[in-house]
C-alpha positions as CSV (number, residue, x, y, z in Angstrom):
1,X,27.5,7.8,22.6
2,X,24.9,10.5,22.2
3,X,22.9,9.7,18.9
4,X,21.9,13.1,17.2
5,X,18.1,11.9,15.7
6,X,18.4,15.5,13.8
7,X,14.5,16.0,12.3
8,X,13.3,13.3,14.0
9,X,14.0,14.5,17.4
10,X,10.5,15.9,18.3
11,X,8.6,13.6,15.7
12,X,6.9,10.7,16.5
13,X,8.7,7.9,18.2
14,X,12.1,9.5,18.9
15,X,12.6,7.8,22.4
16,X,12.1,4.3,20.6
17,X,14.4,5.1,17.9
18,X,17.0,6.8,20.1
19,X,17.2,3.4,22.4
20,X,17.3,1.2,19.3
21,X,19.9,3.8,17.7
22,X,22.2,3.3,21.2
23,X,21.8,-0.1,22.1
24,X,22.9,-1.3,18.1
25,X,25.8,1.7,18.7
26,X,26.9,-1.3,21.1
27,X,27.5,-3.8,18.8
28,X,30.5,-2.8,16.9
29,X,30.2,-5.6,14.1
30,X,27.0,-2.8,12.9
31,X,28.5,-0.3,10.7
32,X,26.1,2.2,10.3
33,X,22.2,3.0,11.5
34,X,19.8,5.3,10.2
35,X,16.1,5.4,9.7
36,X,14.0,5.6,6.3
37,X,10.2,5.8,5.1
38,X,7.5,8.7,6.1
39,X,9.7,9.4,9.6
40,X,12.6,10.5,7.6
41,X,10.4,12.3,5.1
42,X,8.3,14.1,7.8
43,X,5.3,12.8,6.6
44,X,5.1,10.4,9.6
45,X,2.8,10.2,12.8
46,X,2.0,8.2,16.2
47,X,1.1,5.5,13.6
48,X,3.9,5.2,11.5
49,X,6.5,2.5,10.8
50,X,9.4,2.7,12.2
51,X,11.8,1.8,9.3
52,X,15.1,1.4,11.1
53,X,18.0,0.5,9.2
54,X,21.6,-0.9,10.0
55,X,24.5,-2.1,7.9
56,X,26.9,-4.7,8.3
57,X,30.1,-5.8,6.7
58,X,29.7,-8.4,3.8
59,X,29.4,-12.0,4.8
60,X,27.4,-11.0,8.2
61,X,23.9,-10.5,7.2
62,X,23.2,-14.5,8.0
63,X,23.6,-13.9,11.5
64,X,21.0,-11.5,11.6
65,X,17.7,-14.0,10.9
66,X,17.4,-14.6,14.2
67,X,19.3,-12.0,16.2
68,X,18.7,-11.9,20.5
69,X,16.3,-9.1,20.0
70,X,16.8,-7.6,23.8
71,X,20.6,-6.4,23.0
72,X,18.9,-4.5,19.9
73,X,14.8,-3.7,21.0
74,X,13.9,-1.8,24.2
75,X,10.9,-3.9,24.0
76,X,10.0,-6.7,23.1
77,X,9.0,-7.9,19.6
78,X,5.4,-10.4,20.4
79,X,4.9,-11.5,16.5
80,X,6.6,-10.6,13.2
81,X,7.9,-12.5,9.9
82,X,11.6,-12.6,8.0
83,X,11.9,-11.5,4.1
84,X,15.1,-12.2,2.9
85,X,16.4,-9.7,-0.1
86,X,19.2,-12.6,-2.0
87,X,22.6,-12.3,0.6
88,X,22.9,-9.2,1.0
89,X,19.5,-8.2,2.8
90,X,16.9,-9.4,4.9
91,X,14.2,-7.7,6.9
92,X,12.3,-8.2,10.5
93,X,8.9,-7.1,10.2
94,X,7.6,-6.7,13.7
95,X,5.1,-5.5,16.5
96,X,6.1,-4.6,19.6
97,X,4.2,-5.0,22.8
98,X,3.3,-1.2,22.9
99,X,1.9,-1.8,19.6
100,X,4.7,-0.4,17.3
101,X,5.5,-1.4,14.1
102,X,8.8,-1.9,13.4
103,X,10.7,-2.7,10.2
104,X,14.3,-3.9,11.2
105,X,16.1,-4.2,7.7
106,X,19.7,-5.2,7.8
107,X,21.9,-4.8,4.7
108,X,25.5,-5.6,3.7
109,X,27.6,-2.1,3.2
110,X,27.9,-3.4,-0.5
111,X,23.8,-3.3,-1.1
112,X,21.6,-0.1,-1.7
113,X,18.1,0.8,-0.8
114,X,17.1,3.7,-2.5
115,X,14.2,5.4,-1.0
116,X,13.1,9.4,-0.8
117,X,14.7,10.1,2.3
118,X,16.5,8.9,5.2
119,X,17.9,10.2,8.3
120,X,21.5,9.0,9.8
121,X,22.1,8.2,13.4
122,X,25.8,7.0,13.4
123,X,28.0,5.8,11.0
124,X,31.5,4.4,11.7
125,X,32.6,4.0,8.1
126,X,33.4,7.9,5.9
127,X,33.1,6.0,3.1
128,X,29.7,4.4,3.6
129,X,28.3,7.4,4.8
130,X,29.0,8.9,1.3
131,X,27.1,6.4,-0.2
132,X,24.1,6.4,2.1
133,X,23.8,10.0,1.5
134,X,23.5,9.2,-2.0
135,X,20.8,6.8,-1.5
136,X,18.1,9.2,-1.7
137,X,16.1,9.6,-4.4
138,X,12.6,10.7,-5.2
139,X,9.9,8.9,-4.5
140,X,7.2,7.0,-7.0
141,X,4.3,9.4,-7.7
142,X,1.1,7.4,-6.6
143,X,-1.2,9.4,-9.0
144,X,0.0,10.6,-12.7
145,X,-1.4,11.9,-15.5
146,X,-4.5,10.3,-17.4
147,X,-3.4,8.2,-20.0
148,X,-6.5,7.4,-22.3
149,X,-4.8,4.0,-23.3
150,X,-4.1,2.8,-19.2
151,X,-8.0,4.4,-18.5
152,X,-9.6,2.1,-21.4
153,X,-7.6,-1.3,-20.2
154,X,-8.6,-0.2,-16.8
155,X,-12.4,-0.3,-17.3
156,X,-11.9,-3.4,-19.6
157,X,-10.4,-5.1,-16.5
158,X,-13.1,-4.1,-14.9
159,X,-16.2,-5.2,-16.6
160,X,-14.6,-9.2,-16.8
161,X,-13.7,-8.7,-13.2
162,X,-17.3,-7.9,-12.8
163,X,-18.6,-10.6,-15.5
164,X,-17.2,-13.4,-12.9
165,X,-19.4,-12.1,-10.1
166,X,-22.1,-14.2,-12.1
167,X,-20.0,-17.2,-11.8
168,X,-19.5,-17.2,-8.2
169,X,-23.1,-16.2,-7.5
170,X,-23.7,-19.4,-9.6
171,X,-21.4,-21.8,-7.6
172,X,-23.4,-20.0,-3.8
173,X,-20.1,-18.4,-3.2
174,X,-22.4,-16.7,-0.6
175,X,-20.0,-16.1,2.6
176,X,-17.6,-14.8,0.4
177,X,-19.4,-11.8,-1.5
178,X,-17.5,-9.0,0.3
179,X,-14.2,-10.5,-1.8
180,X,-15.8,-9.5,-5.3
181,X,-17.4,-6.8,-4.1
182,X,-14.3,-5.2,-2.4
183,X,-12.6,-5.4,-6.1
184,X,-15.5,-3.4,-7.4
185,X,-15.4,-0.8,-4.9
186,X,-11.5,0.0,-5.4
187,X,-12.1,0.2,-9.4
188,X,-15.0,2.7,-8.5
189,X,-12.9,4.9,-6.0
190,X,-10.6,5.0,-9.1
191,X,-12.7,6.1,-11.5
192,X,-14.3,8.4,-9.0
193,X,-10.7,9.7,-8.4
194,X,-10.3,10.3,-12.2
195,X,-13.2,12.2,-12.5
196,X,-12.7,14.4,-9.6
197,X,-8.9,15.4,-9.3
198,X,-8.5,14.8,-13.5
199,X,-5.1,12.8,-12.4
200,X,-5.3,8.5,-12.3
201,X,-3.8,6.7,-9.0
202,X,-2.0,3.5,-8.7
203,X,-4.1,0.6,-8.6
204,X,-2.1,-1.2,-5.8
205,X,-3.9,-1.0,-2.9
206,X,-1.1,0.3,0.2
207,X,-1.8,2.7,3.1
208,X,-0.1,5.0,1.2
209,X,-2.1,4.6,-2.2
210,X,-5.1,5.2,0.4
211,X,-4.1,8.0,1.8
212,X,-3.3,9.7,-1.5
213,X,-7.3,8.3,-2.7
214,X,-8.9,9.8,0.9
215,X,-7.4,13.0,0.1
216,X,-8.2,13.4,-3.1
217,X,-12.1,12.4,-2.4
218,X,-12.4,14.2,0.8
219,X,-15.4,16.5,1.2
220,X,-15.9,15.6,-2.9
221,X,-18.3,12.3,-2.5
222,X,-22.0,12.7,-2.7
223,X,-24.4,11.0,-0.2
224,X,-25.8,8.9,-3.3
225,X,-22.0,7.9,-3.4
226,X,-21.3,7.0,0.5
227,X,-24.7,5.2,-0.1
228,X,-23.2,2.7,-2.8
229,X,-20.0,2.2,-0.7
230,X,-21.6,1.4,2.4
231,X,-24.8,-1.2,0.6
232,X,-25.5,-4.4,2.2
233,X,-24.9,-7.8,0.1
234,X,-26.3,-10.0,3.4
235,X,-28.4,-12.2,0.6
236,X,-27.7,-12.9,-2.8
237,X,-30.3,-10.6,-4.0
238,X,-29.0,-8.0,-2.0
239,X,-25.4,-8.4,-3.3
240,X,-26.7,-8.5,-7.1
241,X,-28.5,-4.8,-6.5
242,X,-24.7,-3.9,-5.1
243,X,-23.3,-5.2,-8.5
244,X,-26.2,-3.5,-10.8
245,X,-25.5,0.0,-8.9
246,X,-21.5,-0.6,-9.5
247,X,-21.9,-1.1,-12.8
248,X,-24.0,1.9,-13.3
249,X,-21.8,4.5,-12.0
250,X,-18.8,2.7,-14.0
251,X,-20.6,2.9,-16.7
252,X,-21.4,6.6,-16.3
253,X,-17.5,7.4,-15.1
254,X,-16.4,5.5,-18.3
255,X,-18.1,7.4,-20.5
256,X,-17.7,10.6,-18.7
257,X,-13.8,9.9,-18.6
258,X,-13.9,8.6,-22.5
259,X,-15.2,11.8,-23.7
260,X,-12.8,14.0,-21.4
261,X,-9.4,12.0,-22.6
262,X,-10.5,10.3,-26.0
263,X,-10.2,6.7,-25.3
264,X,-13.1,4.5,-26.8
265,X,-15.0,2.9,-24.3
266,X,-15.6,-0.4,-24.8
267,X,-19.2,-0.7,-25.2
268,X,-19.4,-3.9,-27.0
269,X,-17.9,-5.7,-23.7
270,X,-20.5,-3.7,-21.5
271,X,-23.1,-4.9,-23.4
272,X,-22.5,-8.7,-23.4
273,X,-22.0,-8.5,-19.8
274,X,-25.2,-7.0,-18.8
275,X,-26.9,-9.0,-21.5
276,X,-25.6,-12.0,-20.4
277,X,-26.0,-10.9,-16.4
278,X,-30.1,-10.4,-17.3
279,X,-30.6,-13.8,-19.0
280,X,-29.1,-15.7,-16.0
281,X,-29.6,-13.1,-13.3
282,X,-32.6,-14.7,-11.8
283,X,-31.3,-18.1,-11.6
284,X,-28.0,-17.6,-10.4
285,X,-29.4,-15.6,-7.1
286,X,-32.4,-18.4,-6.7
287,X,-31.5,-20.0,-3.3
C-alpha cells in the first residue's frame, strides 16, 4: 500500500506520519486514517502535533485503550495519558522518544470530529469517506471584535482577581507569588492586545491563543512594557511594586479602551481596591 500524504508530503513530519499511516493500513479492523490540526491546515512546523486519526467499526473503540503500540508507532511512545470522548472516542496523548508529540485519537465510523481541516491517507469505506470530507469546517476565531459589554466584565474580573493578591500576601503565600502574578500578566497582554490591534483575544490560554497574542504584539511593546513583564517579585515588597505597576497600566488601558468603545469603567471597584490595598499594604508585606 503506498499512502498518498497529498499536502503533507514535504511538511513537517511526513516520514513519521507515512510509517504510522502504513503500519495501521495493516490492521484491517481500522477503517479509515487521516491526519487533522495545524499539519492539515498548513500552518504546522518541526514542532507541531501530530494529530493522527483512525476510525473503527462501532463496538471496537474499547480495544483501543491500551493498544500494542509497536504494530501502530515506528517509535516508541516513553509517557502519555488516555481521554476518553463517551463510547465512541478516546484519545492517546503521547511523546515519542525523538520528542514528538503525538495525538492518536480513535473514533467509531458513527462519531464526528469537526475541525478546519484534515488530510486523508486511506479509507476503505466510500461511504465514510463522504462523511469525513464533510467534517471540515472553519475554525474558531481566537480574536473578534471589541464588545464594550465582554471589555467592562473583563477588567471587573480583573480588579477582584487582583484584590485577592492582598489576601495571599497576608496568609505569606511567598513561594507562590509567580501564580497571582502570572494571572495579572495575561489580563495585561489582553488589554495591551486591545489597544494595539483594536480586536479582543480569547482569554484561554493555548499555544495557539499565544501565538495569535505574539503576533499581534510583535515589534509593538515598549521597553517600559518588556520592563513590567520581566519585574522581579523575589520579596514581598518586591512582588507588591509588580502589583502597583499592573494595576497602573490596567488602569490606564481601561480607561483608554472605555473611551474608544463606550463601556463604563468601573471606577468605584478600582477605588476600593487601591483604597483598601493602601490601608493594609504595609502590614500584609511585613515579614
Amino acid at each position: 500500500m503506498d499512502i498518498d500524504l497529498g499536502p503533507l508530503e514535504y511538511g513537517p513530519h511526513a516520514n513519521l506520519i507515512r510509517d504510522m499511516a502504513m503500519m495501521c493500513y495493516l490492521d484491517r479492523s481500522i477503517q479509515a486514517s487521516w491526519v487533522g490540526g495545524s499539519l492539515a491546515t498548513g500552518n504546522g512546523d518541526a514542532y507541531s502535533d501530530v494529530d493522527f486519526r483512525i476510525a473503527v467499526e462501532p463496538g471496537q473503540v474499547d480495544s483501543w485503550t491500551n493498544p500494542e503500540w509497536e504494530l501502530y508507532l515506528p517509535l516508541r511512545p516513553c509517557g502519555g495519558l488516555m481521554l476518553r470522548f463517551g463510547e465512541q472516542a478516546l484519545l492517546h496523548h503521547m511523546i515519542l522518544t525523538d520528542g514528538t508529540i503525538v495525538d492518536f485519537y480513535v473514533q467509531d465510523m458513527a462519531a464526528k470530529l469537526p475541525e478546519p481541516q484534515l488530510v486523508i491517507l486511506f479509507c476503505r469505506n466510500t461511504a465514510f469517506r463522504e462523511t469525513l470530507e464533510q467534517f471540515a469546517q472553519p475554525a474558531s476565531a481566537l480574536n473578534r471584535e471589541i464588545d464594550g459589554a465582554v471589555v467592562r466584565q473583563f477588567f471587573v474580573d480583573y480588579w477582584i482577581l487582583t484584590h485577592k493578591e492582598m489576601k495571599a500576601l497576608a496568609r505569606k503565600y511567598d513561594h507562590f507569588a509567580f501564580t497571582g502574578l502570572y494571572l495579572e500578566r495575561i489580563a495585561l497582554l489582553r488589554a495591551w492586545y486591545m489597544q494595539a490591534i483594536g480586536k479582543d483575544i480569547d482569554s484561554r490560554v493555548t499555544i495557539h491563543m499565544l501565538g495569535v497574542l505574539h503576533k499581534g504584539l510583535d515589534g509593538k511593546l515598549t521597553e517600559h512594557q518588556h520592563h513590567l513583564l520581566g519585574m522581579p517579585s523575589t520579596t514581598p515588597d518586591e512582588t507588591a511594586m509588580v502589583i502597583e505597576a499592573i494595576r497602573d497600566e490596567m488602569s490606564n488601558a481601561g480607561h483608554s479602551l472605555a473611551g474608544r468603545y463606550g463601556f463604563a469603567y468601573p471606577e468605584e471597584l478600582e477605588e476600593v481596591v487601591r483604597r483598601t490595598w493602601n490601608a493594609n499594604r504595609e502590614s500584609v508585606t511585613r515579614r
